[in-house]
N, C-alpha and C positions, 0 to 999 in steps of 0.2 A: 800194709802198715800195721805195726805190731802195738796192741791196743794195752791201756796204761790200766796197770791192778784197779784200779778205782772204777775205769772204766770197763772193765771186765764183771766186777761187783756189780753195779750198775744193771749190766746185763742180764748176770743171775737175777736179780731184782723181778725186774723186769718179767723174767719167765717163771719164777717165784709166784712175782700176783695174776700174771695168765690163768697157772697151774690152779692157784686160788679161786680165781673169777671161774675158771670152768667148771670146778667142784660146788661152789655157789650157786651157779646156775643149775643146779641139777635137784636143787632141796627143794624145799617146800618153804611156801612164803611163812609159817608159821617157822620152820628150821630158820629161817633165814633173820625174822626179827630177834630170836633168840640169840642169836650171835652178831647182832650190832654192836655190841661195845668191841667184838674181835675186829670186826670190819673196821672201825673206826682206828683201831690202832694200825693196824694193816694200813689201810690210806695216808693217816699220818706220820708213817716210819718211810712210808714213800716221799710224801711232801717235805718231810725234813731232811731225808738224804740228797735229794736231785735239789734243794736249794740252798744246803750249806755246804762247807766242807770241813766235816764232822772228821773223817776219818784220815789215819796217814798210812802209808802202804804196811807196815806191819798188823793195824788194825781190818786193813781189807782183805788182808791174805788170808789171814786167821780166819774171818767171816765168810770168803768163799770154800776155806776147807770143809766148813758144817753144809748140810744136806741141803737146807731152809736156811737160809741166812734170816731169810723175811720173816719168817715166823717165830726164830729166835727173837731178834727186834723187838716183833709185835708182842710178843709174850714179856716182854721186859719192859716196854713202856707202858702197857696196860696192866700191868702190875703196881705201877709207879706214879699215871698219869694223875690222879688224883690227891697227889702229894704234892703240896704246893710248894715246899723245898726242895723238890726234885724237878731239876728241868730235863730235859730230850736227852743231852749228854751223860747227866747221873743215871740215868737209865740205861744208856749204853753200855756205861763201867760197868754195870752188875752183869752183862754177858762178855763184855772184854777186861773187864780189870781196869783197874786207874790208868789215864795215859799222864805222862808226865813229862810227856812232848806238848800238850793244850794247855796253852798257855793263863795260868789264874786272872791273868789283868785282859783276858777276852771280854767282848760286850756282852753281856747277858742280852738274849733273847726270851721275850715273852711266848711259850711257849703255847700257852692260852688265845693267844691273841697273833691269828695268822697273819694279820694286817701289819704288825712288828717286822716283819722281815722284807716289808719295802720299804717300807719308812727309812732303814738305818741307812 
């Protein structure tokens, strides 16, 4: 069975935070609280991918061509995340550009507030 662009991303992901987690585990626990605020974007580029569906196949293609899809990600909503006008998807556009496939009258998601995305 021949597996769907989204689900292939998915996958990279996946081996993505492996790759991560194994390089992590090899630091030192002072290395390691240093780069909390990375991890925490990292985690939450994961939680937000595997529970919306942020992206459309032209946004996933593109993402699997880069090396790091994940770290791309990470590095764009930890840039961002502390910007209250900025939710998980503005963040996205700054490494894919505007989609103008995402629809404006979408439900805002509390991006702050991981308990939002059972509620709705």
């Amino acid at each position: 069975m021949c597996k769907t662009i989204n689900e292939q991303l998915n996958d990279l992901l996946e081996r993505n935070y492996e790759d991560f987690k194994g390089e992590l585990l090899t630091m030192s626990k002072e290395d390691i609280f240093k780069n909390a605020r990375s991890i925490s974007a990292i985690e939450d580029v994961l939680f937000f991918t595997s529970t919306h569906d942020w992206l459309n196949e032209d946004e996933a293609a593109f993402l699997l061509s880069l090396d790091c899809p994940l770290a791309a990600m990470a590095a764009a909503w930890e840039d961002y995340k502390d910007d209250e006008a900025v939710d998980f998807r503005a963040a996205l556009d700054s490494v894919l550009g505007p989609d103008d496939d995402y629809p404006d009258d979408a439900p805002d998601i509390d991006d702050d507030d991981w308990r939002s995305v059972f509620e709705e």
